[in-house]
N, C-alpha and C positions, 0 to 999 in steps of 0.2 A: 321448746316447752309450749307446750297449748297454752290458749287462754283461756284462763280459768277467772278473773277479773268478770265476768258475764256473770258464769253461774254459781260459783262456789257461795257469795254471800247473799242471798236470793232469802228472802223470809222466811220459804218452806226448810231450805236448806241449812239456816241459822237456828230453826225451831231444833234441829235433832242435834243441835253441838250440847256436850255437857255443859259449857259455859254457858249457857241460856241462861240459867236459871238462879246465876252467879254473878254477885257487883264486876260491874267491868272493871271498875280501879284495883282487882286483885290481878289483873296481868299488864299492872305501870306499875311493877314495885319502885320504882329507884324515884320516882314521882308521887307515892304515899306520903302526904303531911303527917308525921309524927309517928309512920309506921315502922315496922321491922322491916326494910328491904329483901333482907335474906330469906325470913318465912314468909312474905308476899310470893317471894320466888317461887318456895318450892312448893307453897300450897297451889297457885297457877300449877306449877307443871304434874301435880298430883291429880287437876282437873283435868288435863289433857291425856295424861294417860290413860283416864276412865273413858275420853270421845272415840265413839264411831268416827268422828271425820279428823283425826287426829292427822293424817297423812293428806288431805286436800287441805285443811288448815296450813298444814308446814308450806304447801306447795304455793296458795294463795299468796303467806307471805314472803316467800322466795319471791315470786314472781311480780310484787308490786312493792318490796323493795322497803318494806316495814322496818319502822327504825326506834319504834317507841315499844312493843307492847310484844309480852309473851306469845306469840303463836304455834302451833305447832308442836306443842313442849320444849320450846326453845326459844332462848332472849335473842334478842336482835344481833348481841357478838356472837354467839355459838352460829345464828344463819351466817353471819357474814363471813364465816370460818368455811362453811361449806359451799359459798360464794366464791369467797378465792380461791377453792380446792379444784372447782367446776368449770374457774374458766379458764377460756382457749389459752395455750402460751404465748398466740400471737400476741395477746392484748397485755401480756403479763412484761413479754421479751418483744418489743416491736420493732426491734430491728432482729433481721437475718443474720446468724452466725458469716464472722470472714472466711471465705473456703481458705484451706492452706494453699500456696504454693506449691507445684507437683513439682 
């Protein structure tokens, strides 16, 4: 995976995300005092579907491993779902299968 950690959240680059122009505490729903976690959720992921950078968002927080806040139109379990999906089976199964006996 490139690094994207450089350029992706760059001022020019953050001026053209739909969320610009949007409180950040609507993508920490489960951390809203007194709010609806559920519609925090989905309205975050209603702003992401309207961003141009919807797909380097996702990819930003893939890659630096975000654990609080909607990115990408996805909470931090649904990435980490595509996390386990992605990685190697060495690291999954780290030991080598016993060959049989011939």
């Amino acid at each position: 995976m490139k690094d994207v950690s450089k350029t992706f959240m760059e001022p020019v680059v953050e001026k053209q995300a739909a969320c610009a122009s949007v409180e950040p505490e609507l993508f920490f729903p489960k951390y809203t005092v007194g709010g609806d976690g559920e519609l925090h959720e989905a309205l975050a992921k209603q702003v992401c579907r309207r961003c141009p950078l919807i797909s380097q968002c996702l990819e930003f927080a893939l890659h630096t491993g975000d654990k609080w806040a909607i990115m990408g139109g996805m909470t931090p379990a649904e990435r980490e779902s595509i996390r386990r999906r992605n990685r190697p089976m060495a690291t999954i199964y780290p030991f080598a299968p016993l060959e049989e006996a011939a």
